[in-house]
TILUMZA-814966 format. One record per residue (C-alpha): residue in one letter; y, x, z. Coordinates in Angstrom, 1 decimal, always signed. Each point is the difference from the previous one (the first is absolute). Layout:
! TILUMZA-814966
+------+--------+--------+--------+
: code :     c2 :     c1 :     c3 :
+------+--------+--------+--------+
:    A :      Y :      X :      Z :
...
+------+--------+--------+--------+
//
This chain:
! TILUMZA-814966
+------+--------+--------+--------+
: code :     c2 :     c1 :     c3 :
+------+--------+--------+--------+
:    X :  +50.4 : +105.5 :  +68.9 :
:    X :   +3.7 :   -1.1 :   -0.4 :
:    X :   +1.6 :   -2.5 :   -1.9 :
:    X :   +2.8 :   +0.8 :   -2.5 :
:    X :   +2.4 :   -2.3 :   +1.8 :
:    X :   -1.2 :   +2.1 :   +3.3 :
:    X :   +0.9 :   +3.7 :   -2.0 :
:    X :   +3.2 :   -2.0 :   -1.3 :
:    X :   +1.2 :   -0.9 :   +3.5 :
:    X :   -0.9 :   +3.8 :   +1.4 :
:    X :   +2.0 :   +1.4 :   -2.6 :
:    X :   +2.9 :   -2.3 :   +0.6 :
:    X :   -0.1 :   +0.7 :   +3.5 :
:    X :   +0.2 :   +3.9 :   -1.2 :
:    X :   +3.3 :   -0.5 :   -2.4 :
:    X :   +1.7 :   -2.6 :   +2.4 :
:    X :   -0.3 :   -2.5 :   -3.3 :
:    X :   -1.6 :   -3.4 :   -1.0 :
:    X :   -3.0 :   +1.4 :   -2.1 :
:    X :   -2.1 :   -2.6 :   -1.5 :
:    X :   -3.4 :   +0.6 :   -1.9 :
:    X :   -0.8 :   -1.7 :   -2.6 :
:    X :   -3.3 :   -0.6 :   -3.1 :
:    X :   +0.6 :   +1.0 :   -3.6 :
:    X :   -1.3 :   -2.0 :   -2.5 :
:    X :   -2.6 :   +1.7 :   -2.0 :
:    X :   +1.3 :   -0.4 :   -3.1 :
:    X :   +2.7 :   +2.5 :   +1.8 :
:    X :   -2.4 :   +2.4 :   +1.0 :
:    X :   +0.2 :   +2.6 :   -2.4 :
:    X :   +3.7 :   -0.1 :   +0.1 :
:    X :   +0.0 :   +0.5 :   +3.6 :
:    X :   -2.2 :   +3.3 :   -0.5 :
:    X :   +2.2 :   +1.1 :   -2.3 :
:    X :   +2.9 :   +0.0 :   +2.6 :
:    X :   -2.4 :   +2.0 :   +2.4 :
:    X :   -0.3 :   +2.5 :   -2.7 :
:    X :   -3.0 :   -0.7 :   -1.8 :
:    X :   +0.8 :   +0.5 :   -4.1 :
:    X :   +0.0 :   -3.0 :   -1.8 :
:    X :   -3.2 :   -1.2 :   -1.4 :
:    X :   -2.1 :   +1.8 :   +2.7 :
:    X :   -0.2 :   -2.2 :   +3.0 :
:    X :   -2.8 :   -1.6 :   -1.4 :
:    X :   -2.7 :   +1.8 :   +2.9 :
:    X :   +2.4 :   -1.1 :   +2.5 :
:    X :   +0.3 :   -3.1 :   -1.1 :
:    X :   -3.9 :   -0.4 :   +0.1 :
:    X :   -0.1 :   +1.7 :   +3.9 :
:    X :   +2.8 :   -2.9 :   +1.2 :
:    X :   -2.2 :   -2.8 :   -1.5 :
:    X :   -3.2 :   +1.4 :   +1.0 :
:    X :   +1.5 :   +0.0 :   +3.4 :
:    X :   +1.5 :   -3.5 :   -0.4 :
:    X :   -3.3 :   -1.9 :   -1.2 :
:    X :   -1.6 :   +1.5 :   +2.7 :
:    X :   -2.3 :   +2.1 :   -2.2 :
:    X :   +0.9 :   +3.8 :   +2.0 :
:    X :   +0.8 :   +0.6 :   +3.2 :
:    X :   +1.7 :   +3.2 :   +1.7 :
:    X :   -2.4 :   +2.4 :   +1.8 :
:    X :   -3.5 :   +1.3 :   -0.3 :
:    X :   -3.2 :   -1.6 :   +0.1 :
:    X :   -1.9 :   +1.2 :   +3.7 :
:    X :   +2.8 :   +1.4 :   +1.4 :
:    X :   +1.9 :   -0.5 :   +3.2 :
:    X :   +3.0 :   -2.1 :   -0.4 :
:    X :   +2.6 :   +1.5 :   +2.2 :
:    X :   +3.4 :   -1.7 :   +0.2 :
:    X :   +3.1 :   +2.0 :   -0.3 :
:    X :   +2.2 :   +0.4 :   +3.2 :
:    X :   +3.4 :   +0.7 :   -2.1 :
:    X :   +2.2 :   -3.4 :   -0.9 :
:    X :   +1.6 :   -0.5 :   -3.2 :
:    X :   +3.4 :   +0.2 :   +2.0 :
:    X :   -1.2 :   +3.5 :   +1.6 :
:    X :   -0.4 :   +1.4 :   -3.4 :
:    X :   +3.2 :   -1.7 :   -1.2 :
:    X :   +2.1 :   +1.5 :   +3.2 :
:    X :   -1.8 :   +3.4 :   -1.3 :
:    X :   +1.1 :   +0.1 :   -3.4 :
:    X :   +3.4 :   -0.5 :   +0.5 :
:    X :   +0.7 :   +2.1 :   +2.6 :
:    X :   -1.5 :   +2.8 :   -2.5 :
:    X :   +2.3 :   -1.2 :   -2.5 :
:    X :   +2.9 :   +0.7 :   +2.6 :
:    X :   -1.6 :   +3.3 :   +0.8 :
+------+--------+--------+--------+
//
């Protein structure tokens, strides 16, 4: 697992700027959804994922299974996309 300010700090090093990450409220949660593209009035099940997650009460992954940890860094998948999006 990585921290938000550790993805923050991978993408700046990508775009050669200061990029800072930061919490939203969650009064501005479903505001925040609606500027990722989901229509107003229906983030409500992601709202109820992200505080699951927050309190604790869900967890990524799969009940006896393997944890693997991924190889790729935030910054590897970063580089990646934007050299497609010069491509």
């Amino acid at each position: 697992m990585v921290t938000a300010d550790d993805v923050a700090g991978q993408l700046g090093e990508v775009l050669n700027r200061d990029v800072k990450a930061f919490a939203i409220p969650r009064a501005g949660w479903a505001e925040a959804f609606e500027q990722f593209g989901i229509p107003k009035g229906r983030s409500g099940p992601a709202e109820e994922m992200f505080e699951a997650v927050n309190a604790g009460w869900m967890d990524l992954g799969a009940a006896s299974t393997e944890h693997v940890a991924g190889t790729t860094s935030a910054r590897d998948v970063f580089e990646a996309a934007q050299n497609a999006a010069k491509a």
